[in-house]
N, C-alpha and C positions, 0 to 999 in steps of 0.2 A: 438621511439615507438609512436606508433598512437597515439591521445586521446583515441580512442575507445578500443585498446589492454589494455590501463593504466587506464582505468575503468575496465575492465573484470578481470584483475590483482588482484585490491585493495581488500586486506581482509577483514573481516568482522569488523563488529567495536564492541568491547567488552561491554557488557550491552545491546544493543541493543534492541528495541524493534520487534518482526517481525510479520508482519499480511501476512496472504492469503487470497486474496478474489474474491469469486468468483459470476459472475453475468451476466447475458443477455448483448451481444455484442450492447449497446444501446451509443449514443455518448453522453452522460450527464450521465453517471455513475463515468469517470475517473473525472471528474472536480468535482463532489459533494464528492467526496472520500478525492480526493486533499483538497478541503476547509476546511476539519475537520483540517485539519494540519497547517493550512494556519493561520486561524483565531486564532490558540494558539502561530502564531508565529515561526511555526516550518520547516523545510525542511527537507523530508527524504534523508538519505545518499545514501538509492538504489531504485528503482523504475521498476520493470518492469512487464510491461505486452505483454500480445497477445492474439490472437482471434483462437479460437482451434472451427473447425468446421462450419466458418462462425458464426456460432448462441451462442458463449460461450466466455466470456471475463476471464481471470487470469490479476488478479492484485498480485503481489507480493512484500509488504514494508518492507524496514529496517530502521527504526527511533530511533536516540538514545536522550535523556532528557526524557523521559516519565516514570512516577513513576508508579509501578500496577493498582493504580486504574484507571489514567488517563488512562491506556491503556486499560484498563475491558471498562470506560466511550464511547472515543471513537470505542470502539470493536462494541460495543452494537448503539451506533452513525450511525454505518455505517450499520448494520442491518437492521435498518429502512428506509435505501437509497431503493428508487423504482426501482428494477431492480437485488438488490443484493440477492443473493438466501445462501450465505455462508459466514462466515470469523470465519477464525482461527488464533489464535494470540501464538506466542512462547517467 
């Protein structure tokens, strides 16, 4: 199997944290998104995005360690990124 099949595979990971977010196709949106994660040490387990329309970015995370609030903290984090116009956190 691919690498790329055996990522598409992998189940979700239980506890999970999961954000959507959504925000202007701008190329310093995914790296200031990234950094909230980065800086606490963290690596999400899924990661994807795509550009719907030329003009529209989807970011979609799945991150597990993050306690509620941390994830209400960075939710609200990422809100204030220039460019981000939405995130929703599951």
């Amino acid at each position: 199997m691919s690498s790329l099949a055996a990522a598409v595979a992998v189940p979700e990971v239980a506890g999970a944290t999961k954000f959507s977010v959504q925000a202007g196709a701008e190329p310093g949106v995914m790296p200031r998104v990234l950094e909230l994660f980065a800086k606490r040490g963290l690596v999400p387990e899924r990661w994807n995005s795509c550009v719907v329309r030329a003009a529209r970015l989807t970011i979609d995370i799945e991150i597990a360690g993050l306690d509620r609030d941390t994830a209400e903290y960075v939710a609200n984090c990422m809100r204030q990124i220039v460019g981000v116009d939405l995130v929703l956190t599951a």
